[in-house]
C-alpha positions as CSV (number, residue, x, y, z in Angstrom):
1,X,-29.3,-30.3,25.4
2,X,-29.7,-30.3,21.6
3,X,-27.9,-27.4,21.1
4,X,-25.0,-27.9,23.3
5,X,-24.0,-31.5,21.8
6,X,-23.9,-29.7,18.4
7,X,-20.8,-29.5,16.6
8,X,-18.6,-26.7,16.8
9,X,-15.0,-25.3,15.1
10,X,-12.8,-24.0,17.4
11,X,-11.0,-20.7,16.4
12,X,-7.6,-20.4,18.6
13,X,-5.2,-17.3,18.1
14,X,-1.8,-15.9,19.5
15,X,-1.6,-13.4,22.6
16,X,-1.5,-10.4,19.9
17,X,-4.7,-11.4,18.5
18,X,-6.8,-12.0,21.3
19,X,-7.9,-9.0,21.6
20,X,-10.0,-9.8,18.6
21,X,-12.5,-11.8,19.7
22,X,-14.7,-11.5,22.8
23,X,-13.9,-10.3,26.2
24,X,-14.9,-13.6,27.3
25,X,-13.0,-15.7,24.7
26,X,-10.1,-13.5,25.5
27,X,-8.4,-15.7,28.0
28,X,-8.5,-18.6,26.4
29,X,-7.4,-17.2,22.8
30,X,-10.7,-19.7,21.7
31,X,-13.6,-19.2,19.9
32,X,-15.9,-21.8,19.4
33,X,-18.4,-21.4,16.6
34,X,-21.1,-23.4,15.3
35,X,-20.1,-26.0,12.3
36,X,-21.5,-25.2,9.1
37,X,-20.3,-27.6,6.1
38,X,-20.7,-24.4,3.7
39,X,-18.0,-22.1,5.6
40,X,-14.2,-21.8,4.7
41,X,-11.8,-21.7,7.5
42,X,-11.6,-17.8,6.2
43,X,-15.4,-17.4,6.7
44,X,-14.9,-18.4,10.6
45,X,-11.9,-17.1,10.9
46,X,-13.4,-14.1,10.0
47,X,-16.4,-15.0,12.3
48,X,-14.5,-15.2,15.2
49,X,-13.8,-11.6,14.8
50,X,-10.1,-11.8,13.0
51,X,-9.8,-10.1,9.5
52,X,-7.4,-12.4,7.1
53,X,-5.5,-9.1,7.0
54,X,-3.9,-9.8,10.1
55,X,-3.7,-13.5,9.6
56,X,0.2,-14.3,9.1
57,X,-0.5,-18.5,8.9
58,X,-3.5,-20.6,9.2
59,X,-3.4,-24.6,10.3
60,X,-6.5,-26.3,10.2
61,X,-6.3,-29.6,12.7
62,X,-2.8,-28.8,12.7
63,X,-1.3,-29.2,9.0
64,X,-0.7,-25.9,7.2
65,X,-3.8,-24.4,5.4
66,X,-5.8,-22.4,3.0
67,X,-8.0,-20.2,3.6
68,X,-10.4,-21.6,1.2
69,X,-10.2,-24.8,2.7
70,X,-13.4,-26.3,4.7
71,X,-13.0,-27.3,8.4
72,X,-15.0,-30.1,9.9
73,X,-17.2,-30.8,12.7
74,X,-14.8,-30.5,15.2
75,X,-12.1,-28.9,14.0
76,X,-9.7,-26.4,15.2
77,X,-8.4,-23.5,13.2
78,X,-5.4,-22.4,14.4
79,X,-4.3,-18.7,13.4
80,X,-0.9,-16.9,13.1
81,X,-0.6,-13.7,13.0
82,X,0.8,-11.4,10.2
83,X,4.6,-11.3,9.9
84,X,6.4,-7.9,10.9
85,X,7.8,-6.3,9.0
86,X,5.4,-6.1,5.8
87,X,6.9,-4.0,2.3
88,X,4.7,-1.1,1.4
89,X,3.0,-1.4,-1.9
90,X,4.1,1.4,-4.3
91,X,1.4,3.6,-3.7
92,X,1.7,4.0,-0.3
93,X,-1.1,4.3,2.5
94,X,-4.7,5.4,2.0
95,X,-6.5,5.7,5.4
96,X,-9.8,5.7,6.6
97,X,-12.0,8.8,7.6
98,X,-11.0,8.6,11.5
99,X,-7.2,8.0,11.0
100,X,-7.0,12.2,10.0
101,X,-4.5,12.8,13.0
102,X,-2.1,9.5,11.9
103,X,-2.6,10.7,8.3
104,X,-0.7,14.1,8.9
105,X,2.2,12.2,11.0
106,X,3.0,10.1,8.4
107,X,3.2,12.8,5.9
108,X,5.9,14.8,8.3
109,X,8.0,11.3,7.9
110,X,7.3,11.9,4.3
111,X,5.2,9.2,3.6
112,X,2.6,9.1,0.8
113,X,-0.1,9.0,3.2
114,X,-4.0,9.5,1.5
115,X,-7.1,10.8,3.7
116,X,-10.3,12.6,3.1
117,X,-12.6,13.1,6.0
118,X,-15.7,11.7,3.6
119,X,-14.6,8.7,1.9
120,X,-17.4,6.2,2.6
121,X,-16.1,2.3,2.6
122,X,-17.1,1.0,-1.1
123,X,-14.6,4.2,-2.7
124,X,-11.9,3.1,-0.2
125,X,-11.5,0.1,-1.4
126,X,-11.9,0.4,-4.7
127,X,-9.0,3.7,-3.8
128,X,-6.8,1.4,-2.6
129,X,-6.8,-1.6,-4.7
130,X,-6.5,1.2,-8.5
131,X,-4.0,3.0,-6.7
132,X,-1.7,0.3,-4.9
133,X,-1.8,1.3,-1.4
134,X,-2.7,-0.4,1.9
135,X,-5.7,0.8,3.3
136,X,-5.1,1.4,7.4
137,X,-8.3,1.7,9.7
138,X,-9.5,0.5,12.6
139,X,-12.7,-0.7,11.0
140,X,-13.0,-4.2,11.2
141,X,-15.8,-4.5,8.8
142,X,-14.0,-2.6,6.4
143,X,-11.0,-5.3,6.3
144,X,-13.4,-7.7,6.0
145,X,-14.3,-6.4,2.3
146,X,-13.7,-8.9,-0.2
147,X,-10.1,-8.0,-1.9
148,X,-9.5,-5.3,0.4
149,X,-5.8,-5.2,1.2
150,X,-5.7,-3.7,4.7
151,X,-4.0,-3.3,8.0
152,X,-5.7,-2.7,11.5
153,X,-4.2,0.2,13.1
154,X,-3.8,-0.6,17.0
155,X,-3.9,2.0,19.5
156,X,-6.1,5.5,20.6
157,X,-4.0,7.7,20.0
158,X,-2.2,9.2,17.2
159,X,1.3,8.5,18.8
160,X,0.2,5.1,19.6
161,X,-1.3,4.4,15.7
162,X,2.2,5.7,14.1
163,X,4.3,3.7,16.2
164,X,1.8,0.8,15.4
165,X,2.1,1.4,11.5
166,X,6.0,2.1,11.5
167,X,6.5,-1.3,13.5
168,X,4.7,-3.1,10.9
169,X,5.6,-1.2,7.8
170,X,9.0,-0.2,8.4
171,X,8.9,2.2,5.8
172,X,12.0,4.6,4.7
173,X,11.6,7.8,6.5
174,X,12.1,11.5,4.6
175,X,11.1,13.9,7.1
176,X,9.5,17.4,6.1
177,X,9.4,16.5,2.4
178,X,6.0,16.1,2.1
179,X,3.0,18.8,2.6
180,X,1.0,17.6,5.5
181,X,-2.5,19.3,3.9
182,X,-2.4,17.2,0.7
183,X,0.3,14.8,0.7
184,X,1.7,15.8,-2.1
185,X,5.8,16.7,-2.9
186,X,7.7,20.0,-1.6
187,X,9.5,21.7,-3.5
188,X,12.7,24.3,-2.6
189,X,11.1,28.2,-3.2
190,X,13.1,31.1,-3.1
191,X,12.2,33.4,0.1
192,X,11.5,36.6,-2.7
193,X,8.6,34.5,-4.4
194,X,7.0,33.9,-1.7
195,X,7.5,37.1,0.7
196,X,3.9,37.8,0.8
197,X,2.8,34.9,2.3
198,X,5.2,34.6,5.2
199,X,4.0,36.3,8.5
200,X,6.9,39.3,9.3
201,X,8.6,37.7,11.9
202,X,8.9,34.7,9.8
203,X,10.1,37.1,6.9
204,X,12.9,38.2,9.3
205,X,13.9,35.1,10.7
206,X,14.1,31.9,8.1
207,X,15.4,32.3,4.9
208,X,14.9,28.9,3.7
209,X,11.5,27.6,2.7
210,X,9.7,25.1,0.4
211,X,5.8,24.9,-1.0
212,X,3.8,22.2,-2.1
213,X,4.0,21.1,-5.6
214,X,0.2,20.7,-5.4
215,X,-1.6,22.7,-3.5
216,X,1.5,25.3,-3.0
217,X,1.3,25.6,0.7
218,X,4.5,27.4,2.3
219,X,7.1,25.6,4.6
220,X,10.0,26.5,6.4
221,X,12.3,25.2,9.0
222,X,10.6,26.9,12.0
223,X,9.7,25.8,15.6
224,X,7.9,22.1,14.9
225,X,10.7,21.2,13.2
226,X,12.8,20.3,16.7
227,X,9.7,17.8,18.0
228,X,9.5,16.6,14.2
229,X,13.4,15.2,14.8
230,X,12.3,13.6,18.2
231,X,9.5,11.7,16.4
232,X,12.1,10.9,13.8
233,X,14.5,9.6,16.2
234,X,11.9,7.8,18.6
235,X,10.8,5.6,15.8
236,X,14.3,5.2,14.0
């Protein structure tokens, strides 16, 4: 009986967030947490399962707060979620190790798009905050880093994730400008330079190609290129 009559802060989030917190909080958009006097309404917002990255608003007993602010027994956090579109710092994206897949579409839109497949959480992070770039993952507990400025990526698949990212980003496309290995700038190469690289029947057939300023990997305008312009116009 002790334990029930407790006090408690409520949590209460839009539709878009509920699928934050826990399947059985899920259909009230409520979570109900335990009052402690030491916790900001960041702490159990953060608690309830919602990273302040995706936190567009926050009113505590309904008058607009901070997130340092302390709720009382009984209070009710209310949470907005993150305002669409958001501008994209000058360094562009660095995502986490599972995100390899989104990390290569993004670069075919020629966005500067950062990935290693053995970044642990501490060096992304600290990446993203020297560099200026948002960090995108679907790790939670990464976004929950102090200082990390993040996004949560929504959806399983690739397709899903881009769409996702472009919808919140709205970044300025420039397809096939980018090399999808490294990230890094293309370059226009004359076909004679690099002639004995190309496979023969792409030696016959294209005359125009480009290489990576970086890591000088070879591109031309081959096959790909048509579902490239699909994705291009799908998310234009």
């Amino acid at each position: 009986m002790a334990a029930s009559s407790a006090p408690v802060v409520a949590v209460r989030v839009p539709p878009e967030l509920a699928f934050l917190l826990r399947p059985r909080d899920r259909a009230a958009r409520e979570r109900r947490l335990g009052y402690d006097p030491d916790a900001t309404v960041a702490h159990v917002v953060q608690a309830a399962g919602v990273p302040m990255t995706e936190v567009g608003g926050l009113r505590l007993d309904g008058v607009p707060t901070q997130p340092t602010a302390r709720p009382g027994p009984g209070s009710v956090v209310q949470v907005a979620a993150v305002r669409r579109p958001q501008p994209v710092p000058s360094g562009g994206f660095l995502l986490d190790v599972g995100l390899g897949a989104l990390a290569r579409r993004l670069r075919l839109l020629g966005l500067a798009a950062a990935w290693s497949n053995d970044a642990a959480d501490a060096d992304l992070a600290a990446r993203a905050a020297a560099e200026d770039r948002v960090l995108l993952t679907q790790d939670r507990g990464l976004l929950m880093r102090r200082g990390v400025r993040g996004a949560l990526v929504r959806g399983g698949r690739p397709d899903d994730q881009l769409a996702d990212v472009l919808d919140r980003f709205a970044p300025a496309l420039a397809p096939l400008t980018r090399c999808t290995a490294c990230g890094a700038g293309l370059e226009p190469v004359a076909k004679a330079d690099v002639a004995d690289r190309l496979p023969p029947g792409t030696r016959r057939t294209f005359d125009d190609f480009a290489r990576c300023r970086a890591c000088g990997r070879v591109y031309w305008h081959g096959a790909h290129a048509r579902r490239i312009e699909q994705l291009v116009a799908r998310y234009r």
